[in-house]
N, C-alpha and C positions, 0 to 999 in steps of 0.2 A: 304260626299265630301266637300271639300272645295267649298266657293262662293265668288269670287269679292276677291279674295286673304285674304279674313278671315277666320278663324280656326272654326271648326262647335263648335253650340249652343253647352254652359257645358263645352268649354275648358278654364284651367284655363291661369291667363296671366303666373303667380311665380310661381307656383307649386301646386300639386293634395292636394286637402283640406282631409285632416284627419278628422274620427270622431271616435270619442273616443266611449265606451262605459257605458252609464248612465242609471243605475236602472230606470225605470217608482218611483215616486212621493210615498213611501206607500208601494214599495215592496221591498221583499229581491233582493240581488244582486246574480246573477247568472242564470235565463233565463226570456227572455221579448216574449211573444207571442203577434204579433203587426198583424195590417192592415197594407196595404201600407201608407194611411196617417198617421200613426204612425209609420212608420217605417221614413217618412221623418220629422217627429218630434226629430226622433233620432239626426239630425243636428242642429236643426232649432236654437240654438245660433247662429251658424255659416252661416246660411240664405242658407241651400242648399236643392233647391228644388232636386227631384228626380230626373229632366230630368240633373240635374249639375254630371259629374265627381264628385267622391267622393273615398276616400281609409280608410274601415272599419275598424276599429282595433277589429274586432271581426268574431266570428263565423257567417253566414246569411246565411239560409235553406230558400228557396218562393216554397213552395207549391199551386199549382195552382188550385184550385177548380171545378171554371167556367169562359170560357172567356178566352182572349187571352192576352197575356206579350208578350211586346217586351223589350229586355233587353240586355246590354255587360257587359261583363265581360274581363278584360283588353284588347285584339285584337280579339275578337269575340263576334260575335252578337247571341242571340237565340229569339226565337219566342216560346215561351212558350202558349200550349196548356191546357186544363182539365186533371190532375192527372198527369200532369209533376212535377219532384222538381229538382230545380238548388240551389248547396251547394257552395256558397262564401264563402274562405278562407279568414283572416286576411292577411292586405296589398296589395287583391287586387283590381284593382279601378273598380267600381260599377257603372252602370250608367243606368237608364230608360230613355228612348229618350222620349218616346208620356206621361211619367209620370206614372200614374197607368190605364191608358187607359180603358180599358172595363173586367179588368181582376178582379178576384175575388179571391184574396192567401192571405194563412197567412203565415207570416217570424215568425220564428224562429230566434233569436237572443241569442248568447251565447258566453264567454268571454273564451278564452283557458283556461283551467282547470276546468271546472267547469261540463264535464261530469266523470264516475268514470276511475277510473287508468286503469280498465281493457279496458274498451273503449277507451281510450286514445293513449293505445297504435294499438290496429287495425285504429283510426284516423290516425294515423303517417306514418301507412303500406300502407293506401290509399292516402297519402300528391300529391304524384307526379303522379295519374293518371291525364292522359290528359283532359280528357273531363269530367264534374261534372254535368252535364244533365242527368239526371238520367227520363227515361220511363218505369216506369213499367209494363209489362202484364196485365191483368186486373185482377187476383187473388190477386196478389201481390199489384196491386195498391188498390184494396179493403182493404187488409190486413195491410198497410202504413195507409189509411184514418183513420180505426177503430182506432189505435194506437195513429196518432193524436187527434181525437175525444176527447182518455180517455185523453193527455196530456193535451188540452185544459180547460177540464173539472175541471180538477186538480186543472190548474194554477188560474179559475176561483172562488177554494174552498178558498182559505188563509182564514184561521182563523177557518175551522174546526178541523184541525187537530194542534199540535203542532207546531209550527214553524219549527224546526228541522225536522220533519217527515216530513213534507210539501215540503221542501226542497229534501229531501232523496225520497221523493216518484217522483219529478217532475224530479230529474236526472236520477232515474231506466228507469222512459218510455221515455226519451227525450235518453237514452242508446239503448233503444230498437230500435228505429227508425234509431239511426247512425251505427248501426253493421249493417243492412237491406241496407241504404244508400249504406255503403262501400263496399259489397257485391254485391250489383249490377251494383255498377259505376266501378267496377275492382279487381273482386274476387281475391286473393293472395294464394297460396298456400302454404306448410309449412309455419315454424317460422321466424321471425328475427333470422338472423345470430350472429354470437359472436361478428360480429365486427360493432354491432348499437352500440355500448356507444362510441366509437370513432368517427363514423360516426353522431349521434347525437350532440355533440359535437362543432364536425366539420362546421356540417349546422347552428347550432347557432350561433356560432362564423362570420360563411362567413354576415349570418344578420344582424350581427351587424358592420361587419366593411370593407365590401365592397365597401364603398364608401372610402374607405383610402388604403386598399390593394389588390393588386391582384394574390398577389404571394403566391403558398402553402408554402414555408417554411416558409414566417412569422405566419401565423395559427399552424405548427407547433410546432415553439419556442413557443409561448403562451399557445397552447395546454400541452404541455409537452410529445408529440409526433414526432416521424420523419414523415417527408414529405414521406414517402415508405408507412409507416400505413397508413396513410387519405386518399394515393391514393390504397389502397388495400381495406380497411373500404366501399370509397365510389364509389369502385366499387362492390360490393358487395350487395352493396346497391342500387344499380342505373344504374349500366353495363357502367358507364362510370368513370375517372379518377377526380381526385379531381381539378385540374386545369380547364379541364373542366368543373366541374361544379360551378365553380366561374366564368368560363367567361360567361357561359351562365345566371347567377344569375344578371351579371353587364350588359348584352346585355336586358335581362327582362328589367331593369328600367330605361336605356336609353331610349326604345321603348315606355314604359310607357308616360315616359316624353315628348318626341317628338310628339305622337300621343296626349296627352288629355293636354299640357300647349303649350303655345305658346314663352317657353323659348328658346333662339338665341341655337345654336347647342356648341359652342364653352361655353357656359354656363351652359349649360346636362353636357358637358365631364366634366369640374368641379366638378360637385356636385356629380360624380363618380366614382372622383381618379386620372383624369388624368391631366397631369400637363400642357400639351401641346395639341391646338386643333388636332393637325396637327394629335398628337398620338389616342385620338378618331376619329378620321374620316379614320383613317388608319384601328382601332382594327373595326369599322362598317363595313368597306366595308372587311375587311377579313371575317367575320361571317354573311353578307350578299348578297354582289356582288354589294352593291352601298351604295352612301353614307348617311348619314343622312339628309340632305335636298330630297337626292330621296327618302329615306324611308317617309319623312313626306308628299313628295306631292300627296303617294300613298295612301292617308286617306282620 
């Protein structure tokens, strides 16, 4: 909650601080098995302790050993228990309140692309399940540990094996773990549809250029698509309509921004396409029932 009309500990004043991600000193590039103080080494150019807002530009898996994490991930909080794993997406913002408290996890750290195609593509099936707190039963959570174990073990071999093998061996089990991941946080049944390459596509495209459009036919024209496909594509994909899911994409980081910077509202709607406050504060309160100053005071 807010104190004394200041924005709580970690919010930024301009905007949610980025962090890139940077091989460890010595190793290949493409996964970092960290502690939490290593894992806020991942910032530490940018001087951001853990308890600070932060937006990963990568993959981050916190497996929880022993002990307890308190932890959010963009407008939710978890309390992370022994044999929980909470999977952070690229882009969204990260934040340890108490810092690494009394808890005992290792993060997985990993750059998109960098498990194999076939994994890649059940990642992508699992993108839009809701909740990424992942508990497992206790066979299952046994059978998760063992698996990290050998990853860990791996990562800690470089240099027995060839480099290349090294590598090829540390994304097989770091594959194994994210099929199990995906599977318990929101098993999918059958295949992607025919119409993922458009929809694919589609949600690339809204990521990149959300903050300047809102409208399907411009994604269209660029796509080389009519505005009927992306809205059939992405429902198909999503059980909702392509327009929606841009507005919901632009209402995401509006919220973002509101909740963890302390930038004027009228300066959000800017830096998300809109030309006139009056038009954010209208598109908020239709997609929420109040405005942006009441969305913020309720943090």
């Amino acid at each position: 909650m807010k104190r004394n009309g200041q924005l709580p500990d970690g919010v930024a004043a301009s905007g949610i601080p980025a962090v890139p991600y940077r091989p460890s000193p010595g190793r290949p590039p493409g996964l970092e098995i960290l502690d939490l103080p290593g894992l806020a080494a991942q910032g530490r150019e940018r001087d951001l302790p853990l308890s600070a807002s932060a937006r990963p530009a990568f993959h981050l898996i916190v497996a929880v050993r022993d002990g307890q994490l308190e932890c959010s991930v963009d407008f939710t909080s978890y309390s992370l228990g022994a044999g929980d794993w909470l999977w952070v997406w690229p882009g969204q913002v990260l934040r340890f309140p108490d810092g690494p408290g009394d808890g005992d996890a290792t993060v997985l750290v990993f750059p998109t692309g960098f498990p194999t195609a076939a994994t890649d593509v059940l990642i992508r099936d699992g993108e839009h399940v809701a909740c990424r707190l992942i508990r497992p039963d206790p066979p299952r959570r046994a059978a998760l540990s063992r698996i990290l174990d050998s990853l860990t073990e791996e990562y800690g071999c470089l240099g027995d094996l060839k480099l290349e093998a090294h590598i090829e061996a540390l994304r097989d089990l770091l594959s194994v773990i994210l099929i199990r991941l995906v599977h318990l946080a929101g098993p999918r049944h059958g295949t992607r549809s025919d119409s993922s390459e458009p929809f694919e596509r589609f949600r690339q495209a809204v990521e990149e250029g959300f903050r300047v459009t809102h409208r399907v036919e411009d994604y269209a024209v660029r796509l080389g698509y009519s505005a009927r496909t992306l809205t059939r594509a992405t429902r198909a994909a999503l059980g909702c309509g392509a327009k929606r899911y841009i507005d919901d994409r632009v209402m995401l980081e509006a919220k973002r921004l509101l909740i963890h910077t302390s930038l004027p509202p009228a300066a959000i709607g800017e830096r998300i396409g809109f030309t006139h406050p009056t038009a954010f504060s209208a598109f908020f309160r239709q997609h929420t029932g109040m405005t942006p100053t009441g969305f913020r005071s309720l943090t």
